[in-house]
gemmi code that builds the backbone of each chain (N, CA, C; Angstrom):
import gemmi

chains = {
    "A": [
        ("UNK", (0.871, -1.183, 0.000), (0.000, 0.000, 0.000), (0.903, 1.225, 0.000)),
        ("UNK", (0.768, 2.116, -0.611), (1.628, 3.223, -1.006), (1.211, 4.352, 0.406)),
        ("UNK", (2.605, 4.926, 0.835), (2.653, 5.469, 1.844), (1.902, 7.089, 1.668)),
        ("UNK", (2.037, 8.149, 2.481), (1.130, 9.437, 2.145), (2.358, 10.137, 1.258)),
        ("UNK", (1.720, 11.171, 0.175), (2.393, 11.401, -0.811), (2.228, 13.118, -0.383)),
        ("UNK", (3.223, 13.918, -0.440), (3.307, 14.689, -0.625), (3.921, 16.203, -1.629)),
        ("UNK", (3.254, 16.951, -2.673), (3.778, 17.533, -3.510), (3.676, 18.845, -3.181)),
        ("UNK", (4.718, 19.872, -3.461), (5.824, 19.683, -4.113), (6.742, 19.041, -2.905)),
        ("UNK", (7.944, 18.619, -3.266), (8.893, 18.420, -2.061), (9.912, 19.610, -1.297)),
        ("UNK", (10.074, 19.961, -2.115), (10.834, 21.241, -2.318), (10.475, 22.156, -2.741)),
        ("UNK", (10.142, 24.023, -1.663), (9.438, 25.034, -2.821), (10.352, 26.030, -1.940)),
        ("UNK", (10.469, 27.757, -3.346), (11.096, 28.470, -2.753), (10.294, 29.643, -3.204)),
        ("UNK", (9.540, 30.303, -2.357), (8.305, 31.622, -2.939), (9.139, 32.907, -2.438)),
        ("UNK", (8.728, 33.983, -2.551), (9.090, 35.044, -2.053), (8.201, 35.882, -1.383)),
        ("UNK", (8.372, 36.221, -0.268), (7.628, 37.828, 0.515), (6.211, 37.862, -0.339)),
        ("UNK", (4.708, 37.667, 0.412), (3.616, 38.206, -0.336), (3.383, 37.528, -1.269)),
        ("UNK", (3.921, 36.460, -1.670), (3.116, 35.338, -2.425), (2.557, 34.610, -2.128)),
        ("UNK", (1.524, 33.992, -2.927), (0.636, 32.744, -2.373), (1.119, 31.020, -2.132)),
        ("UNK", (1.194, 30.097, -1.613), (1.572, 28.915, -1.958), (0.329, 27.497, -1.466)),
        ("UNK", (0.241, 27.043, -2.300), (-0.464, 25.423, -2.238), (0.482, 24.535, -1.760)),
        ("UNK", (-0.154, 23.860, -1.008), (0.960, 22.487, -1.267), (-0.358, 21.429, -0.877)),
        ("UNK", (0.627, 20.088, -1.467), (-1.016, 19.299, -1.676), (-0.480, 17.545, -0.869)),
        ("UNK", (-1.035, 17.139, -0.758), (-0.843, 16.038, 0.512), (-2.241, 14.832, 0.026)),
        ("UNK", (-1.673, 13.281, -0.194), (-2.394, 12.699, -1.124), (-2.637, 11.940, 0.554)),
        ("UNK", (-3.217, 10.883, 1.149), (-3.113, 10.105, 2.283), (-3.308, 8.736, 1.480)),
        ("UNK", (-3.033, 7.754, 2.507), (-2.696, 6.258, 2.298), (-4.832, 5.853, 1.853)),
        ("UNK", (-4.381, 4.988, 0.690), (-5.870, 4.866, 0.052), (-6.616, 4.223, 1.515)),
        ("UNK", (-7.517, 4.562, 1.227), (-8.679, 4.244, 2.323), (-8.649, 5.317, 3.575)),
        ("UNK", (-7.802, 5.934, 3.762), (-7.709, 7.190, 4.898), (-8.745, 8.359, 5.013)),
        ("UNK", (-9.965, 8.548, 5.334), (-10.332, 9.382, 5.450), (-10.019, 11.157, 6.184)),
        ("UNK", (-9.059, 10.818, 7.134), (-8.811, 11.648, 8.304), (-6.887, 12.362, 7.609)),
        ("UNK", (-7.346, 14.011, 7.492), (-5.684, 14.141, 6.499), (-5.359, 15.617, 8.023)),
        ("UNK", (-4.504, 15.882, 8.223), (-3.548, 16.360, 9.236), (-2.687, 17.211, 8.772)),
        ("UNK", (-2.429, 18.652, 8.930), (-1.732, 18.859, 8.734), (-0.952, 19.584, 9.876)),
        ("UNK", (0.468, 19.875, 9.943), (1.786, 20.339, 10.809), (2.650, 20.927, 10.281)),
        ("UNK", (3.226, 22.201, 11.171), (4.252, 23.016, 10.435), (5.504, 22.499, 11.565)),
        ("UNK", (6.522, 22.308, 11.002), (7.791, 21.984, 11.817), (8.830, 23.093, 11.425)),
        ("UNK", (9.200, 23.703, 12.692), (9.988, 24.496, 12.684), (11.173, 24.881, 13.658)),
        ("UNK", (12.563, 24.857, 13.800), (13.688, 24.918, 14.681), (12.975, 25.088, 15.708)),
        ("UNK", (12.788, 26.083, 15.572), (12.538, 27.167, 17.180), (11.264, 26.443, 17.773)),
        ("UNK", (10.524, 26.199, 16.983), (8.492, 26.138, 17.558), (8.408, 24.836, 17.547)),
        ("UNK", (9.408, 23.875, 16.805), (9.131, 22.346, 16.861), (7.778, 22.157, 15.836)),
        ("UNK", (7.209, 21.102, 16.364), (5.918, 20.519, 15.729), (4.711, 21.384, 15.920)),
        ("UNK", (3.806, 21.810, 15.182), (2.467, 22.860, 15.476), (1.558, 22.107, 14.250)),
        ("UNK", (0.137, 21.886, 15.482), (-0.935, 21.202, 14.440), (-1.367, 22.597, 14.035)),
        ("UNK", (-1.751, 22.301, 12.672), (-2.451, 23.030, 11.841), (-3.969, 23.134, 11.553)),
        ("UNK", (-4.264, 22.259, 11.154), (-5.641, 21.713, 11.482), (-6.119, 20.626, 10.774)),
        ("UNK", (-6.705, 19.677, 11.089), (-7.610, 18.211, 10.433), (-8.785, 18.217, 9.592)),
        ("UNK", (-8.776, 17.739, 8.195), (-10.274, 17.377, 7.664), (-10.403, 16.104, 7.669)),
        ("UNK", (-11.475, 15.739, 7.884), (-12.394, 14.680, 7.984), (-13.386, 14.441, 6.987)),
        ("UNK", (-13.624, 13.863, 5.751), (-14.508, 13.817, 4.717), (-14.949, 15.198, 4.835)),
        ("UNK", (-14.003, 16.107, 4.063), (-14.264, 17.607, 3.521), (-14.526, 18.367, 4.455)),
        ("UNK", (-14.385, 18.049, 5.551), (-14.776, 18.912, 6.465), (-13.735, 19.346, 7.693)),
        ("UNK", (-13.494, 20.438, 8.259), (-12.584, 21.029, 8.895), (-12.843, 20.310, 10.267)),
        ("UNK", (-12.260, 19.547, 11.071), (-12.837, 19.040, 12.355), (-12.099, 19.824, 13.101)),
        ("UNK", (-10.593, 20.271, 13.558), (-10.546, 20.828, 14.631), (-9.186, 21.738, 13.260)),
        ("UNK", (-8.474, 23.541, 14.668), (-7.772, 24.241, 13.658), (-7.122, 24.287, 15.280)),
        ("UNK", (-5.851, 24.562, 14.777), (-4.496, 25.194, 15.361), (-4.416, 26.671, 16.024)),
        ("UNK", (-3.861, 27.125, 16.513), (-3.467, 28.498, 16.414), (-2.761, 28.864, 15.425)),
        ("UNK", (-3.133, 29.371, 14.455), (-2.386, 30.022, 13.051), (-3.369, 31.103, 12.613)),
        ("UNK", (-2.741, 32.002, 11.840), (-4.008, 33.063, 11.389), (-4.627, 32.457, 10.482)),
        ("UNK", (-5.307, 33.353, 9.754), (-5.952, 33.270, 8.617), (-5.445, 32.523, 7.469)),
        ("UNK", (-4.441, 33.483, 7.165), (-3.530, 33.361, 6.126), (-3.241, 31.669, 5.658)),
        ("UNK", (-3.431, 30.913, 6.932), (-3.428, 29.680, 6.675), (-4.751, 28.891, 6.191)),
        ("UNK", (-5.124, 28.166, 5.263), (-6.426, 27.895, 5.265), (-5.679, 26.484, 4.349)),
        ("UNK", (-6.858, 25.910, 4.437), (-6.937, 24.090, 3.704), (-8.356, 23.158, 3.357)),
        ("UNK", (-8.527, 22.767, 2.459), (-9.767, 22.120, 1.748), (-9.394, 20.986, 2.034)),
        ("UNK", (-10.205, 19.947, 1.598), (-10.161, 18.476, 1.386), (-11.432, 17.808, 0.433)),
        ("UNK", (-10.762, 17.198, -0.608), (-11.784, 16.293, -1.700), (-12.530, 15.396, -1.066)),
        ("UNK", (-13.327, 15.127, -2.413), (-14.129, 13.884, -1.951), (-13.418, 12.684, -2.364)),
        ("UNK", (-12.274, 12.630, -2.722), (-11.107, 11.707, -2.567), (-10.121, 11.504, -1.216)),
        ("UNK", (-10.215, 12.330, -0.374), (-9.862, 12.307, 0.533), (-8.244, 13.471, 0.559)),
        ("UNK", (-7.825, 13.780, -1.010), (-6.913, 13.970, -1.083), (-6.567, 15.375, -0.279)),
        ("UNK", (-6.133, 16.394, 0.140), (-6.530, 17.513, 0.572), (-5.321, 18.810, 0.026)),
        ("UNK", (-5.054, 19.543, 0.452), (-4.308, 21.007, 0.057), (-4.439, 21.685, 1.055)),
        ("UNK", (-3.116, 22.683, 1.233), (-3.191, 23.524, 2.004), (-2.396, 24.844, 0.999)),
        ("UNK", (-3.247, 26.174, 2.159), (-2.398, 27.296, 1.161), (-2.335, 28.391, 2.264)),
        ("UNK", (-1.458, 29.097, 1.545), (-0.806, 29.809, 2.763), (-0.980, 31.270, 2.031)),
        ("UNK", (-1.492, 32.672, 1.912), (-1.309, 33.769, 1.000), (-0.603, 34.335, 2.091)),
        ("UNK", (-0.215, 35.720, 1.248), (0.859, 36.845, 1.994), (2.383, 36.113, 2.955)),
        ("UNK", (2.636, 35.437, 1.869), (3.689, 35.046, 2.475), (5.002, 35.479, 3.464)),
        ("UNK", (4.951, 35.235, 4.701), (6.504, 35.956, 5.345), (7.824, 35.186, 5.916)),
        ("UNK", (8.488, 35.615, 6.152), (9.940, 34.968, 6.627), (9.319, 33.941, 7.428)),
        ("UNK", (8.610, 34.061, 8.071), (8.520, 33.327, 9.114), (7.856, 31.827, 8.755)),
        ("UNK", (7.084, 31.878, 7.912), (6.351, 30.850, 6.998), (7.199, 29.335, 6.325)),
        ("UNK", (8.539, 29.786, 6.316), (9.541, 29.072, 6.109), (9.873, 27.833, 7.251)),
        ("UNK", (9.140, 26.547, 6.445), (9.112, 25.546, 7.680), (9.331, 24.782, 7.130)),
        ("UNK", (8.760, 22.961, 7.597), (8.641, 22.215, 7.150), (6.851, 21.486, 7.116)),
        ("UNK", (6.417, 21.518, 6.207), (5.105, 21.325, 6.267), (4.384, 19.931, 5.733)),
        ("UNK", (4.420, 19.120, 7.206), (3.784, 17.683, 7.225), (2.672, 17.571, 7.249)),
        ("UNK", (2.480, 16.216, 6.268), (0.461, 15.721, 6.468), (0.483, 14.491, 6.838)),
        ("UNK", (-0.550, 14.072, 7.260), (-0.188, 13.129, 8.244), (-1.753, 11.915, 7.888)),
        ("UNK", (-1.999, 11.065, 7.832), (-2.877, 10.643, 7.176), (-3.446, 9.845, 8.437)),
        ("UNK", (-4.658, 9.435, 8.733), (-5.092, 8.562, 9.605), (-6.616, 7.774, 9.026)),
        ("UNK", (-7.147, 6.551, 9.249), (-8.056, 5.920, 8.796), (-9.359, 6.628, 9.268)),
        ("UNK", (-9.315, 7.376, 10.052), (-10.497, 7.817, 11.102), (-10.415, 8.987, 12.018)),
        ("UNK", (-10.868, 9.998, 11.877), (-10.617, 10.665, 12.854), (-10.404, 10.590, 14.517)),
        ("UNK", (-9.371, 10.699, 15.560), (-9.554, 10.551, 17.042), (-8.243, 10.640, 17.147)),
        ("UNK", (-7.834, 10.547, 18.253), (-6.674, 10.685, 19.006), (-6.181, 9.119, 18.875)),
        ("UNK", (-6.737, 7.969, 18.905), (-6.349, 6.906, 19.074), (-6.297, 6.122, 17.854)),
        ("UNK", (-5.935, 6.866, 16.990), (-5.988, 6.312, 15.719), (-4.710, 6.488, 14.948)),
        ("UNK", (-4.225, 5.538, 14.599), (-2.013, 6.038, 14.356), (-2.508, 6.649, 13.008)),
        ("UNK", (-1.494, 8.016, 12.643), (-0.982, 8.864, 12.010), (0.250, 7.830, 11.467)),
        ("UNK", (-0.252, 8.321, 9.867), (1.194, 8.222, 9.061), (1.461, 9.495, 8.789)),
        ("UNK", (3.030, 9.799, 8.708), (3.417, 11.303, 8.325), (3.594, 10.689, 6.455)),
        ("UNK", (4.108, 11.995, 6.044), (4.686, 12.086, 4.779), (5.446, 12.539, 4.946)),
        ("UNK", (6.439, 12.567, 3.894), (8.111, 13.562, 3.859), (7.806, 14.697, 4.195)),
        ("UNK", (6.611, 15.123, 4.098), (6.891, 16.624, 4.216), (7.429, 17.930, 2.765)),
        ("UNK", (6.993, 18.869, 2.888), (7.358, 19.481, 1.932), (8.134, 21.027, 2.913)),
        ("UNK", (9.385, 21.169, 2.074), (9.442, 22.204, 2.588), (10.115, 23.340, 2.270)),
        ("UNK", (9.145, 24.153, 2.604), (8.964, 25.779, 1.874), (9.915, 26.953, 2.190)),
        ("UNK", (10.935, 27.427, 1.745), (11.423, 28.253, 2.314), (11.061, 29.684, 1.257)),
        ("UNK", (10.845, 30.846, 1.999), (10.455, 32.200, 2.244), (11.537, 32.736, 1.980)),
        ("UNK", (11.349, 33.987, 0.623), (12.985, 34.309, 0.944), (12.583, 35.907, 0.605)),
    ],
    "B": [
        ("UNK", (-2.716, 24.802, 30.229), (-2.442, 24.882, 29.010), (-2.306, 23.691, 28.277)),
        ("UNK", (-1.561, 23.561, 27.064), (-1.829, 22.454, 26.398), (0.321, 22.453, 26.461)),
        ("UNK", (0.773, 21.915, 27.242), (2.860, 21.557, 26.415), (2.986, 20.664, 26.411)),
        ("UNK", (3.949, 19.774, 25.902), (4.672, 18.653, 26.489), (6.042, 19.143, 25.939)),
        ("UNK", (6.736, 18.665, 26.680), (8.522, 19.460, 27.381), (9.444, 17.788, 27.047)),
        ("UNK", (10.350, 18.057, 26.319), (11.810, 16.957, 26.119), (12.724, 17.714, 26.220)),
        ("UNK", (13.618, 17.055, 26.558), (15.310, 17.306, 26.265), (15.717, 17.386, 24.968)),
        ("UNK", (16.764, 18.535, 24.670), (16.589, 18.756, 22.901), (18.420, 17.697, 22.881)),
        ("UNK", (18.888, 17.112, 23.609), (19.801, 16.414, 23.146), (19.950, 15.275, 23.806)),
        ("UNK", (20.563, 14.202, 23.598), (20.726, 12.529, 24.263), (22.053, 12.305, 23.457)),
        ("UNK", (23.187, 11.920, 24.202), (24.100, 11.518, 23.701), (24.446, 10.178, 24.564)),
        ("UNK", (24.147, 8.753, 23.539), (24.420, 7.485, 24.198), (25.915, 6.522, 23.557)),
        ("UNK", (26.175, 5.825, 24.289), (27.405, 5.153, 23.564), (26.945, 3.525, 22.432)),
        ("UNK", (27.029, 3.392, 21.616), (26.656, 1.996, 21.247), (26.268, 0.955, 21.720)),
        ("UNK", (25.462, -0.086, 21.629), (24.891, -0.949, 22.697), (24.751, -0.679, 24.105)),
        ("UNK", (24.205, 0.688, 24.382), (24.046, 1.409, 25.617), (22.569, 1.330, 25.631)),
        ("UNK", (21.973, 1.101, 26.599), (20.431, 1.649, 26.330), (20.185, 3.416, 26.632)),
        ("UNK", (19.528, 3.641, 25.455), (18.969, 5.286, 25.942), (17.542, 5.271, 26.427)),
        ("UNK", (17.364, 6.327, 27.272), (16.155, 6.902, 28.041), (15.845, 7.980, 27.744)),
        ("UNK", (14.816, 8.594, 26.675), (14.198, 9.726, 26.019), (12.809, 10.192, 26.763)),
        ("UNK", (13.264, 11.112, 28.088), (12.447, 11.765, 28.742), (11.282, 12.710, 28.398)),
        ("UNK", (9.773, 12.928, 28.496), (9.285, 13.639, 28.114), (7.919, 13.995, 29.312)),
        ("UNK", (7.866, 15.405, 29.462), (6.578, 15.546, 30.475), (5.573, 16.535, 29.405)),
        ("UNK", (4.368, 15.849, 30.230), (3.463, 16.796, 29.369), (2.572, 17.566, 29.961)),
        ("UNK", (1.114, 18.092, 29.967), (0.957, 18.887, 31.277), (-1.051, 18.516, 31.249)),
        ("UNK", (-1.725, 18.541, 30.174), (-2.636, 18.083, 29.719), (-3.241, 16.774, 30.704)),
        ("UNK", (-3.863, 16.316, 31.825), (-4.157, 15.205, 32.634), (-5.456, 14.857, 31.379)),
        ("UNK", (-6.300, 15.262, 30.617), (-6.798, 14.550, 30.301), (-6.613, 13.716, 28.503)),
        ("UNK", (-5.258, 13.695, 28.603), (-4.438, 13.370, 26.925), (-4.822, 11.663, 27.539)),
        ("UNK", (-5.224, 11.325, 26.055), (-6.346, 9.668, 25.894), (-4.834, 8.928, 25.631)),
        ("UNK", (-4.467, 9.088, 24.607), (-2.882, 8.313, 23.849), (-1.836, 9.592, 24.135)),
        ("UNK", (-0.383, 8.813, 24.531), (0.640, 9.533, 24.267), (1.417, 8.445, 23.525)),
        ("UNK", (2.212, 9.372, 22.160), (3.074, 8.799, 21.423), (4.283, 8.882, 20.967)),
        ("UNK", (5.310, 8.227, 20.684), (6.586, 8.343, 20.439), (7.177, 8.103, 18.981)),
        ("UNK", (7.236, 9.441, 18.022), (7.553, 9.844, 16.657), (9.152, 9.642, 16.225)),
        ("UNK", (9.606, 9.219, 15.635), (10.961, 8.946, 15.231), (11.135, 9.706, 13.662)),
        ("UNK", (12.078, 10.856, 13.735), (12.196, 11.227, 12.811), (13.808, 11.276, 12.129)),
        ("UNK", (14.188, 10.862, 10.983), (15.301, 10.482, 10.582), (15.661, 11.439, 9.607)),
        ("UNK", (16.766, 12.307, 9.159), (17.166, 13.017, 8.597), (16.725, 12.869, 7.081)),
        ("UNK", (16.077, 14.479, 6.649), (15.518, 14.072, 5.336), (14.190, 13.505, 5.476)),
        ("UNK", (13.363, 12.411, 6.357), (12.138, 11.797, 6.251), (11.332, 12.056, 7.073)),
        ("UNK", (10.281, 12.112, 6.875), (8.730, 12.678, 7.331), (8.541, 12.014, 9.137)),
        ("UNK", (7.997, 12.013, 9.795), (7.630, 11.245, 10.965), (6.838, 9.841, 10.875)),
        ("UNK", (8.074, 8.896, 11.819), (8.044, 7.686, 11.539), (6.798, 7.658, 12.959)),
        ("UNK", (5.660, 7.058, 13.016), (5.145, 6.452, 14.600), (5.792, 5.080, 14.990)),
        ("UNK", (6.170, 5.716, 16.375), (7.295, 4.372, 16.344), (6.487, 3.103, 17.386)),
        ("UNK", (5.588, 4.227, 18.477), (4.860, 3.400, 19.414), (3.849, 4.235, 20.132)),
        ("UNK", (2.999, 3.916, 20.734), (2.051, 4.487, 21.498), (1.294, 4.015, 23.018)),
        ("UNK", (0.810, 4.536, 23.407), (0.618, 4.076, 24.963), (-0.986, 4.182, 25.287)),
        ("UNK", (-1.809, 3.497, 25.716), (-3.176, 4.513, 25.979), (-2.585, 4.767, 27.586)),
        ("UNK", (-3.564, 5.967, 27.915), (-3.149, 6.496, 29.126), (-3.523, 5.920, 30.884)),
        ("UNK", (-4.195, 4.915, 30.571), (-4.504, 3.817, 31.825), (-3.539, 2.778, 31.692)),
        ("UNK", (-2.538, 3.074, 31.110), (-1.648, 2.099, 31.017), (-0.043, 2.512, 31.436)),
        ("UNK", (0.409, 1.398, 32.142), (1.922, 1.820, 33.159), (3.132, 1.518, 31.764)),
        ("UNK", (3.100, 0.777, 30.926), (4.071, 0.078, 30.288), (3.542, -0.471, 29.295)),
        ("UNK", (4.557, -0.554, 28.360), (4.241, -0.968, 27.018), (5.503, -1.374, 26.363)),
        ("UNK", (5.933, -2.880, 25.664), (7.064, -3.245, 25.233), (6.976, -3.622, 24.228)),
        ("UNK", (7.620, -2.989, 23.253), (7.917, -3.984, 21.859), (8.777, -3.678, 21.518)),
        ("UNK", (9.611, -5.080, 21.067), (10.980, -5.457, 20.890), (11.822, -4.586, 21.680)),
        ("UNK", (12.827, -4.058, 20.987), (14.044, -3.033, 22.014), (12.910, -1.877, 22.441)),
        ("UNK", (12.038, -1.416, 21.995), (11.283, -0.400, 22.956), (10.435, -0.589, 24.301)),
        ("UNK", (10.886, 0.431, 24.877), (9.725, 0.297, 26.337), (9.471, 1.566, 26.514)),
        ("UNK", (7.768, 1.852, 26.693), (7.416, 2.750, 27.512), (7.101, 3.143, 28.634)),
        ("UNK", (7.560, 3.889, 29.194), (6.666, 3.989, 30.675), (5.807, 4.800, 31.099)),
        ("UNK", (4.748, 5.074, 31.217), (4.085, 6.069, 31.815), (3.531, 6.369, 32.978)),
        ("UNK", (4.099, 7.309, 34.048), (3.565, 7.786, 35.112), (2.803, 9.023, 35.095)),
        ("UNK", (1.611, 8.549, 35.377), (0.408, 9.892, 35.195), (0.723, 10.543, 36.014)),
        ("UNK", (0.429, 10.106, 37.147), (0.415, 11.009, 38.438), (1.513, 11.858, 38.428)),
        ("UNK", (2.910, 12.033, 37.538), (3.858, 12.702, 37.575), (4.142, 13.416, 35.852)),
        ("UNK", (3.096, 12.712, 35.019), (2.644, 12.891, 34.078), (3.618, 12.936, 33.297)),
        ("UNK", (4.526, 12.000, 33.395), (6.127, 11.653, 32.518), (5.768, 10.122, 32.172)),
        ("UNK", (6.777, 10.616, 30.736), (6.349, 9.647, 29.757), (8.712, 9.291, 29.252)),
        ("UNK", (8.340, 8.009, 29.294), (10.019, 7.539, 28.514), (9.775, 6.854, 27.877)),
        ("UNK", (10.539, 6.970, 26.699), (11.017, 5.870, 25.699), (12.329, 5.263, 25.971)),
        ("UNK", (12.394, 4.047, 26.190), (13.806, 3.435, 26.579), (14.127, 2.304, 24.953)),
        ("UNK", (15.366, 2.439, 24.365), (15.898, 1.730, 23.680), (16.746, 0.933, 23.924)),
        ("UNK", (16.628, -0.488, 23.991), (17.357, -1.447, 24.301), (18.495, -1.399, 23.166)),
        ("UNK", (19.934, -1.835, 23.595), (21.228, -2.086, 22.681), (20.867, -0.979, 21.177)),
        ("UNK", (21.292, 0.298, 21.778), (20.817, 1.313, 20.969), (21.702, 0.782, 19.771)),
        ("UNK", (21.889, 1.156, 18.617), (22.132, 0.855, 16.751), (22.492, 2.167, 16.541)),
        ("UNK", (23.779, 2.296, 15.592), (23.668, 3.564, 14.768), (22.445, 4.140, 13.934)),
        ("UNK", (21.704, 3.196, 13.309), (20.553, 3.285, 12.804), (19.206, 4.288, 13.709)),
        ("UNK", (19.500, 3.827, 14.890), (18.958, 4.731, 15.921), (18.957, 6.282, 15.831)),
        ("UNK", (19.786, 6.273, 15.576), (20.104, 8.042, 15.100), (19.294, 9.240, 14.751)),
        ("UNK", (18.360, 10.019, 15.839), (17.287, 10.470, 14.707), (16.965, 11.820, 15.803)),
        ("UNK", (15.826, 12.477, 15.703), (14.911, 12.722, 16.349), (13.779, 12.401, 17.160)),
        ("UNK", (13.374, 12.609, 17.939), (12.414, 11.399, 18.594), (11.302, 12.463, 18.952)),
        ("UNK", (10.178, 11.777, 18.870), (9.081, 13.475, 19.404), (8.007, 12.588, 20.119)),
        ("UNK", (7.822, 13.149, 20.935), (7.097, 12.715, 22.222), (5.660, 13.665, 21.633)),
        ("UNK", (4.688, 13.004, 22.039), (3.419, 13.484, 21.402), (2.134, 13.068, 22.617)),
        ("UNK", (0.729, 14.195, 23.003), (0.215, 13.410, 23.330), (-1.444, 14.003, 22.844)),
        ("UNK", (-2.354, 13.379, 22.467), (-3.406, 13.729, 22.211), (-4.433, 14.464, 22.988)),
        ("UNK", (-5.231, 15.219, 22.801), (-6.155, 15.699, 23.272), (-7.456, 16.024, 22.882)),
        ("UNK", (-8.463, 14.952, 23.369), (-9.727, 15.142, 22.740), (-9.812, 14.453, 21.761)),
        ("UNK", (-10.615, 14.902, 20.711), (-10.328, 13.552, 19.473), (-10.172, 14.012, 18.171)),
        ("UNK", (-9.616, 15.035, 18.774), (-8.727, 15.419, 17.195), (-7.596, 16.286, 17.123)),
        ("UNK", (-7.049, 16.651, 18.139), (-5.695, 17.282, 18.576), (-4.937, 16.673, 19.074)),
        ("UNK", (-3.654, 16.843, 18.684), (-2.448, 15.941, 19.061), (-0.939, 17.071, 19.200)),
        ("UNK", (-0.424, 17.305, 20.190), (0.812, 18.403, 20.682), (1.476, 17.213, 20.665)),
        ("UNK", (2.561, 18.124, 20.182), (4.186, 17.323, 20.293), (4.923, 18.205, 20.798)),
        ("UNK", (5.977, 17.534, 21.629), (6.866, 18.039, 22.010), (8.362, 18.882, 20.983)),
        ("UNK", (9.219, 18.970, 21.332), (10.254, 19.776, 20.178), (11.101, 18.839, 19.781)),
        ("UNK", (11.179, 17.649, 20.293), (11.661, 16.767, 19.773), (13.592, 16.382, 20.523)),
        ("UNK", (13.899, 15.486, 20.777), (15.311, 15.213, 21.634), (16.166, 13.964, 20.267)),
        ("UNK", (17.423, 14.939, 20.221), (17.803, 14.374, 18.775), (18.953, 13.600, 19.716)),
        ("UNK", (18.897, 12.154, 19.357), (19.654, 10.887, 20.084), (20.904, 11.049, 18.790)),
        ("UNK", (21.707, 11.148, 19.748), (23.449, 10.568, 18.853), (24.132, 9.885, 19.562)),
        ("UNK", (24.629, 8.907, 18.811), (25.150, 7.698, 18.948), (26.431, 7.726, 18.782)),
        ("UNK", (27.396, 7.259, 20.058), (28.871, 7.427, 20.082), (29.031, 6.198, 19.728)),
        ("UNK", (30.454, 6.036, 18.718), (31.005, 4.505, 18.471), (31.556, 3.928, 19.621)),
    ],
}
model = gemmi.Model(1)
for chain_id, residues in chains.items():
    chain = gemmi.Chain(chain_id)
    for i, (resn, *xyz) in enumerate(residues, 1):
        res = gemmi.Residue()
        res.name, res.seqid = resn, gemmi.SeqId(i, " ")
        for name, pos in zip(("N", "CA", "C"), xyz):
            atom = gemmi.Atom()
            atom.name, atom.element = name, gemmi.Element(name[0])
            atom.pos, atom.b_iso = gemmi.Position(*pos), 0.0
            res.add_atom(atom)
        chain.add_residue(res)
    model.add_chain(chain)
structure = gemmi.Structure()
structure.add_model(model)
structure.setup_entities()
């Protein structure tokens, strides 16, 4: 079974641009996760969809927002881009939404701000 | 509040066992879990605990969990260079939030 896929792997935007990044989960996964990893802040949930729907959000502004298909596949996007935005940005796939339900990560994609 | 707190370094000698300390602060987190992350690759789940539970063993891993002091270890039996990574202590909350800690990067002396 093919592990969670994440595109692009590597991105480099500048100041005030917009960015997607898109996060496929392990077939049959309903439940997609996303996390920003960063030196200083470590791991920060972002927020979870659950069959298209937003179940719980992070502390992040606005600026952060994320959909999810009726494939399960989902996206996240980030506008007004700043220095600080420059992380590493994991999705994390689970069969079901809950706490007791194991998370697969993906590589991760990651974005640096310049 | 919502933390959980590690040590950001572990330095063990080869076939040493390591002990990867982590407290968290949350009394009502359902699962706490232990993430292995390896240079370059995404987060591995390496093991997990439910929280009415003292111990948990598989193969070279052991967990321990003391609520009442609300510390959580990962112990690695005859640690491996392969061992080599990041480790992130994680614990859930509710049923759809999950905090991790900053993660305690294990290096392995020959």
């Amino acid at each position: 079974k093919a592990g969670v896929t994440q595109t692009p792997r590597y991105l480099i935007k500048t100041r005030g641009q917009q960015v997607t990044l898109s996060c496929s989960p392990i077939s049959g996964h309903r439940s997609v996760s996303w996390y920003q990893q960063t030196p200083g802040q470590g791991l920060q949930f972002l927020f979870e969809y659950f069959s298209e729907t937003q179940r719980n959000k992070g502390n992040f502004p606005g600026r952060f927002s994320g959909r999810q298909f009726s494939n399960s596949r989902s996206e996240m996007n980030v506008s007004t881009l700043e220095l600080g935005d420059s992380a590493l940005y994991l999705c994390a796939s689970s069969f079901t939404s809950g706490g007791n339900n194991e998370q697969y990560f993906g590589p991760g994609t990651r974005l640096t701000v310049t | 509040g919502e933390d959980v707190e590690q040590s950001l370094f572990l330095s063990v000698r080869e076939g040493d066992s390591s002990v990867i300390n982590c407290t968290y602060t949350d009394s009502s987190s359902t699962y706490l879990y232990w993430y292995k992350q390896e240079p370059g690759a995404g987060l591995q789940l390496l093991t997990y605990i439910f929280s009415n539970m003292d111990m948990k063993q598989d193969q070279r891993l052991t967990v321990l969990l003391n609520k009442k002091d609300k510390h959580l270890s990962l112990r690695i039996a005859d640690t491996q260079t392969g061992d080599s990574a990041i480790y992130f202590c994680a614990e859930s909350i509710g049923d759809d939030k999950i905090i991790f800690g900053k993660g305690t990067r294990l290096h392995i002396l020959p």
